[in-house]
N, C-alpha and C positions, 0 to 999 in steps of 0.2 A: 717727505714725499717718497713713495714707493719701498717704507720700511722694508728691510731685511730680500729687498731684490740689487742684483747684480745690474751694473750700466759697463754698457760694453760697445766698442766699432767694429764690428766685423768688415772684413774685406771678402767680395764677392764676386763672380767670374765678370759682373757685368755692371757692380753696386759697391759703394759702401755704406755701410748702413746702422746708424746708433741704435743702441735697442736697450730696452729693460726685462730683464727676465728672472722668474723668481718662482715660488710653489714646486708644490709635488702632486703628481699625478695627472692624468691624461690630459695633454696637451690643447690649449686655446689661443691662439694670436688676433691680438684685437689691432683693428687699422683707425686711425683716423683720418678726418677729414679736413677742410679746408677752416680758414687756415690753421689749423691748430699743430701739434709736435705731436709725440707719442705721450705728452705728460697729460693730454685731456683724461686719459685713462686713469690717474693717478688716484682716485677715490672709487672706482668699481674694482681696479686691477687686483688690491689685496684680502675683499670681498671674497671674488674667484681662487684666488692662491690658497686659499683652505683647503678647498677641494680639487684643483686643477693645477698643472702646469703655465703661467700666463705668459707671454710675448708677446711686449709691444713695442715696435719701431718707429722708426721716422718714415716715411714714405720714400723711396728715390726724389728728387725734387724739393721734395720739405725738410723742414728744421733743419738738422745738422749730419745728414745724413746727404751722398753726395748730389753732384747736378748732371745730368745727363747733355751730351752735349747736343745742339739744336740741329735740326733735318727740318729740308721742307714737310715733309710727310711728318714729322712730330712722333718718331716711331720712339725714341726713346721716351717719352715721357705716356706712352700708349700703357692701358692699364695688362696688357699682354706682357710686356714688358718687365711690370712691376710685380707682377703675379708670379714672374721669373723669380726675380729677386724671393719673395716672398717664403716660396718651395726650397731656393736653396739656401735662405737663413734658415732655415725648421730642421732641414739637414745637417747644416752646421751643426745646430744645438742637438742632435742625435733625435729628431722626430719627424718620421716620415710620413706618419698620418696624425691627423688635426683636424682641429674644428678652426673655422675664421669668422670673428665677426668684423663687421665693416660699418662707419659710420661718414654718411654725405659721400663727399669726394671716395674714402676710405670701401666704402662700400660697390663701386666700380670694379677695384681691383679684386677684392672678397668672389664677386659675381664669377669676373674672369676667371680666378682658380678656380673655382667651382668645375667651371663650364671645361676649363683645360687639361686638368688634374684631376681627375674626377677619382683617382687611387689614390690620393693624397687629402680630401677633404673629406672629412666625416660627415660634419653638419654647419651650414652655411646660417649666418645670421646677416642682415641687409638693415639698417637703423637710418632712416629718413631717405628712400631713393626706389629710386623703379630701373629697368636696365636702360643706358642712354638712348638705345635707339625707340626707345618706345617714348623716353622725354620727346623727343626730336620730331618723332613721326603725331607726337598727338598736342605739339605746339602750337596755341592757339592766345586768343587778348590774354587771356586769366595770365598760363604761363610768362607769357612776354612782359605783363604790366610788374607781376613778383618775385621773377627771377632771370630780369632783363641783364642782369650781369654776366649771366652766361654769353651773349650774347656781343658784350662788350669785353670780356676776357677774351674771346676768341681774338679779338683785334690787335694789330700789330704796334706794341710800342706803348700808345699811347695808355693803357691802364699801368704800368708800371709807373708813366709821369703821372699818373693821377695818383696812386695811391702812396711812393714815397712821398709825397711833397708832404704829408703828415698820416700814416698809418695809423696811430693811434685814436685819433677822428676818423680814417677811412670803416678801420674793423669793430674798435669797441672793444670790450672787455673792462675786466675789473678784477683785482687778488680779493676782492670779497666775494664776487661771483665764483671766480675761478679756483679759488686758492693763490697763498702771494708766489712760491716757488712755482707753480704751473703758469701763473702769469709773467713770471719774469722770461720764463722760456720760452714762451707764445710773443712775447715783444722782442726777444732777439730777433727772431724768427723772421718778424711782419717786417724790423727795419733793417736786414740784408738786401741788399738789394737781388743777389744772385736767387736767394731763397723768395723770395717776390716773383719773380722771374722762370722758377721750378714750379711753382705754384699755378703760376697763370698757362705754363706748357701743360698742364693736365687739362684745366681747358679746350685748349686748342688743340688737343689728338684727339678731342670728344669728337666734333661731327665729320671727321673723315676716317683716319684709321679704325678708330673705337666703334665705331659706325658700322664699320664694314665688318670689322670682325663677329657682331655681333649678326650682323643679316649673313653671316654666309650661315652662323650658327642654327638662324630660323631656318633657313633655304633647307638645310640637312637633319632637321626634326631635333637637334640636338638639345636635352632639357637637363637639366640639372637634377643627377642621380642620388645627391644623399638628401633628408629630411633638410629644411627651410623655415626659418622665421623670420618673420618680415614686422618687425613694429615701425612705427610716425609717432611726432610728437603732435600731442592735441592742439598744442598752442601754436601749434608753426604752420604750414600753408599746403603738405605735399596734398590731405585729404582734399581742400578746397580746387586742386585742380585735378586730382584724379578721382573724388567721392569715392568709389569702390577701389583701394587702392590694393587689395586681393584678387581682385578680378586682374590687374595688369601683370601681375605674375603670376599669374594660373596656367596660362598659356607655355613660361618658361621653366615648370616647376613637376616634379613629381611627388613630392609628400609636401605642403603647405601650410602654416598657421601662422598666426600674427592678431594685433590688436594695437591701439594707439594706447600712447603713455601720457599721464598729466603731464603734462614739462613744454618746456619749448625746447628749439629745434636743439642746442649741447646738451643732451639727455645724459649722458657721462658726468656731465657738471652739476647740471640741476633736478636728477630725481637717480643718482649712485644706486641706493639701495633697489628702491623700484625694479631698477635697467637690472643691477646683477644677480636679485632674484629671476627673471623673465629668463634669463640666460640660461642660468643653473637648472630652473626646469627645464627648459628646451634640452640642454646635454643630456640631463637625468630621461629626457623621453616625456616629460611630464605635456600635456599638451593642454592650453589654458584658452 
């Protein structure tokens, strides 16, 4: 897994943060999402290493990278935050401008740099997600019936008892699905309990802090200044609850394209190649 790249902990002003880094040439840091580690990458990441520089971490909160400590306001686990870390791992490794792609959860914090760092992001990519405050504001049966977890991750305590009492039944997965080294490191993961626990506080900075930061952003016209692509998996849910899932980022976006992928919602896992061709055009400017 992850031939001929380097695994490293960096220590950060605000993070510590595992990471995988490997290739040569202009820089791309890939985020994942819930609950996965940085290993969901492990089959697109050396795709890209031909041609690019790749970066990919554990999130703050996730896998083995550290846990932020809890605030009522949920500011350390806010994708502001993370966006932080994000800028100054890229700096560690000596690269101040980058492209980020973002996947689910992963794709929050991707958004946030965009929107924060706007001299730091070259070209933004978004892999199954639309920006939270537009989830929130256009929540409706559909939403609530398919992605009612949001909804109960905000909640105190009790998803934690729910989901250690056997994680393996909560989340799913498979080393045929995943690969077995990417699975072994996704099961570490789901049975920490502090790492459960980092997980679900990205939820819960969703409808307040992450909320807010994102409406002061509309309040002050602010859009996101490098080129955007935005794919969905065909087989997962986000098109069914937003049908024109381009039209909800149009509004947040000045150069825009995208299209939905055969796969279902771990496109990293189950269509590698597909995803890091889409990519490499998009870097390369190619627009499809």
């Amino acid at each position: 897994m992850f031939e001929q790249f380097s695994l490293d902990t960096v220590v950060l002003p605000e993070a510590t943060l595992r990471v995988r880094h490997g290739g040569r040439g202009s820089p791309v840091l890939l985020l994942h999402g819930h609950p996965r580690t940085h290993a969901t990458w492990h089959r697109v990441a050396p795709l890209l290493a031909r041609h690019h520089t790749v970066v990919c971490p554990d999130l703050r909160g996730f896998g083995r990278s550290s846990k932020p400590a809890d605030t009522p306001d949920h500011a350390g686990s806010s994708k502001r935050a993370k966006a932080r870390d994000c800028i100054a791992l890229m700096r560690h490794l000596g690269h101040e401008r980058f492209s980020v792609i973002g996947h689910d959860r992963g794709a929050y914090t991707a958004f946030r740099m965009a929107m924060d760092h706007p001299d730091a992001v070259t070209h933004l990519g978004v892999l199954d997600g639309v920006p939270i405050i537009e989830a929130l504001e256009r929540c409706d049966e559909r939403f609530a019936a398919m992605w009612w977890h949001w909804f109960f991750f905000m909640q105190a305590e009790k998803p934690e008892q729910a989901i250690l009492v056997d994680p393996d039944a909560w989340y799913g997965g498979s080393p045929e699905k995943m690969g077995a080294l990417a699975y072994e490191d996704y099961r570490a993961a789901i049975h920490d309990p502090e790492t459960v626990h980092g997980m679900l506080e990205d939820y819960r900075a969703g409808p307040g802090i992450d909320r807010d930061h994102d409406e002061a952003d509309r309040r002050a016209g602010h859009r996101i200044a490098c080129p955007t692509m935005v794919l969905w998996s065909q087989r997962d849910d986000l098109k069914l609850i937003y049908e024109d899932v381009l039209a909800v980022w149009e509004p947040w976006t000045t150069k825009l394209q995208g299209r939905a992928l055969d796969c279902g919602h771990h496109m990293a896992e189950e269509a590698p190649e597909a995803l890091a061709a889409e990519i490499l055009g998009f870097l390369n400017g190619e627009s499809r």
